[in-house]
C-alpha positions in Angstrom: -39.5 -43.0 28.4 -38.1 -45.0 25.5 -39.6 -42.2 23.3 -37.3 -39.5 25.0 -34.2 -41.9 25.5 -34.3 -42.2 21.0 -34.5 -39.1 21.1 -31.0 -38.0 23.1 -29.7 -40.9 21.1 -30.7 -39.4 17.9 -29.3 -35.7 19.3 -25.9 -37.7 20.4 -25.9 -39.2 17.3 -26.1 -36.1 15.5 -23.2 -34.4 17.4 -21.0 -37.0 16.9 -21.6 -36.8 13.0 -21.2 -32.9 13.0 -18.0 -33.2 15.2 -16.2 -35.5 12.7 -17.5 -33.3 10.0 -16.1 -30.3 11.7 -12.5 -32.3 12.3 -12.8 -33.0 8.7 -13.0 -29.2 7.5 -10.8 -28.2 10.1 -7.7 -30.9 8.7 -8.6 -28.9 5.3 -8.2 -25.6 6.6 -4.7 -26.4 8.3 -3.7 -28.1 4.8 -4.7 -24.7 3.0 -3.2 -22.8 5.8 0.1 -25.6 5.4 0.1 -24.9 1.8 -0.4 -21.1 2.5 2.7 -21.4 4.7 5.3 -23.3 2.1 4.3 -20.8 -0.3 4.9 -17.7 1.8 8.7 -15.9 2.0 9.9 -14.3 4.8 11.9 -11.5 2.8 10.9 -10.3 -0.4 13.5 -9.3 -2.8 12.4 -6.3 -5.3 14.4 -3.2 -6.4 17.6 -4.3 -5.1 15.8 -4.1 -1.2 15.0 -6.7 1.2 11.3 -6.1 1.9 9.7 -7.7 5.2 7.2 -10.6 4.0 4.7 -9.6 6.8 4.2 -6.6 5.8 1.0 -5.3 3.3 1.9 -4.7 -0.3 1.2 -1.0 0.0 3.8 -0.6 3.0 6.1 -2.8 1.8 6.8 -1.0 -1.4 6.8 2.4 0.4 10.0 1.1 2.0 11.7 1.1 -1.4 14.0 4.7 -2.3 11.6 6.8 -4.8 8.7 4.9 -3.7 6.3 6.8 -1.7 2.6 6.2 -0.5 1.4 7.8 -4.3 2.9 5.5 -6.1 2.1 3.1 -4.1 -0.9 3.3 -4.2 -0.7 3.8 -8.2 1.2 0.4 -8.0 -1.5 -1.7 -6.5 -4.2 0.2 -8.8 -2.9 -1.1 -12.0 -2.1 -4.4 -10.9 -5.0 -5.2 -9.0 -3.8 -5.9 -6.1 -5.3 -5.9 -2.5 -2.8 -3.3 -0.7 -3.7 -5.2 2.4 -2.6 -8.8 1.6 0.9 -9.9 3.0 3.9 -9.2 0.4 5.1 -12.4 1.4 2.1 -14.4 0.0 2.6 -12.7 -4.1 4.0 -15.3 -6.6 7.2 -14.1 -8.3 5.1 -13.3 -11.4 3.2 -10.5 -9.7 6.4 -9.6 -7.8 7.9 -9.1 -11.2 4.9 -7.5 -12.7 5.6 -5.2 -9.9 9.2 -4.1 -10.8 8.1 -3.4 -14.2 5.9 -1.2 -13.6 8.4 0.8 -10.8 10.9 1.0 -13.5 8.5 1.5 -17.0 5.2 3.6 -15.5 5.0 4.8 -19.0 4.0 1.4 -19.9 1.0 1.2 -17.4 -0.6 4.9 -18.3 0.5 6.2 -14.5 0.2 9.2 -14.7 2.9 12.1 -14.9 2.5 13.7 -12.3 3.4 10.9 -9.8 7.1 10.8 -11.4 9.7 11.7 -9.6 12.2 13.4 -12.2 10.0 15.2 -14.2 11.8 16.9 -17.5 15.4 15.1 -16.7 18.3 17.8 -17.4 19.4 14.9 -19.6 16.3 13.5 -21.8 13.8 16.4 -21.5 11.5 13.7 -20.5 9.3 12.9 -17.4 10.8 9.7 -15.9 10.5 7.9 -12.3 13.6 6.7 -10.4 14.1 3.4 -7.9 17.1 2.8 -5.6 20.1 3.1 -6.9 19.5 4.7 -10.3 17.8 7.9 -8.3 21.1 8.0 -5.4 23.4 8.2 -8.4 20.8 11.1 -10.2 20.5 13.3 -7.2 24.3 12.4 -6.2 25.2 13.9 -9.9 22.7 17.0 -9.3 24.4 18.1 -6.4 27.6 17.7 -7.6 26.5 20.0 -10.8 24.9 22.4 -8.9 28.7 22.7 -7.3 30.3 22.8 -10.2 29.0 25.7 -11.6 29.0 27.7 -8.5 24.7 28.1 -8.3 23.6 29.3 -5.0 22.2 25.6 -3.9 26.1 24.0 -5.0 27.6 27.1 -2.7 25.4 26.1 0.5 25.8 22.0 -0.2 29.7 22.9 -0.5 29.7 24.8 2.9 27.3 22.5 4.8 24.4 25.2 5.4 20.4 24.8 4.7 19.6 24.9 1.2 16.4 25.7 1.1 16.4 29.1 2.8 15.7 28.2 6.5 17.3 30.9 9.6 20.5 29.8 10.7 21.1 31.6 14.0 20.1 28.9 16.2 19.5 25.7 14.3 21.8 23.5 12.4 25.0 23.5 14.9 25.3 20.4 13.7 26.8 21.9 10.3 28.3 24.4 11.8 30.3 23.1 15.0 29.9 23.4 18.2 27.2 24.7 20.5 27.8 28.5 21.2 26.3 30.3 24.0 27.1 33.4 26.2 30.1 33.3 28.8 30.3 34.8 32.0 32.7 36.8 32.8 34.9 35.4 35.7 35.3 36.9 39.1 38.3 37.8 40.6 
């Protein structure tokens, strides 16, 4: 009998050793988590956008005008970066690294190809546009295109499809109001 009662002593013991050892790791996991917290930002400013600091870095920058899923992608390749991890949770070293590379893919051997003004009117040469700067471009295009009376400037000055889609029943919205057939009244 004493043998057995030592023994649920030991095994209480033991429990009560491991449980403060557990409360011990767990008050170091909420200080990482608490430390995780102070550093983490709600919005995330980059590009001249607000970016939501819950969402992953690969969605996150897809929000961003002349930022799509491609370069994306190509972003978190060059950095390193897990395209999964919270955007809120970067330092604002990496968030800068990150603008630098939007703005100068040159510098980070991206490739061509993933540009989005490829042999400018302008420079001849194959460069990528964020926010603002690629609004103004395309704005300026258009505008161009008007000028000298091309075929595209004609159908952005009227309001009609520009790339060659039927116009007999879509796009009332450019051209007014709804037609359809009329009956013709009794007497």
């Amino acid at each position: 009998m004493i043998k057995v009662e030592n023994k649920i002593t030991k095994i209480a013991k033991e429990k009560q050793i491991r449980e403060k050892d557990k409360s011990i790791e767990g008050s170091n996991k909420r200080d990482k988590e608490h430390n995780k917290k102070q550093d983490f930002k709600p919005i995330v400013r980059l590009l001249g956008k607000d970016l939501n600091g819950n969402k992953s870095v690969y969605f996150a920058l897809e929000e961003i005008k002349g930022i799509g899923y491609s370069f994306s992608n190509a972003i978190c390749a060059v950095l390193n970066l897990n395209k999964f991890e919270k955007i809120g949770y970067l330092d604002d070293s990496i968030i800068d690294k990150i603008e630098d590379v939007a703005k100068n893919p040159n510098k980070y051997n991206i490739p061509s190809w993933l540009y989005n003004r490829r042999k400018d009117l302008e420079s001849g040469k194959d460069i990528h546009l964020v926010s603002s700067d690629l609004i103004i471009t395309i704005d300026s295009d258009i505008k161009r295109m008007k000028k000298i009376k091309s075929y595209r400037g004609v159908r952005h000055m009227f309001g009609l499809p520009v790339r060659g889609q039927r116009t007999k029943s879509n796009f009332r919205k450019k051209k007014g109001k709804a037609l359809g057939v009329q009956r013709k009244k009794k007497k």
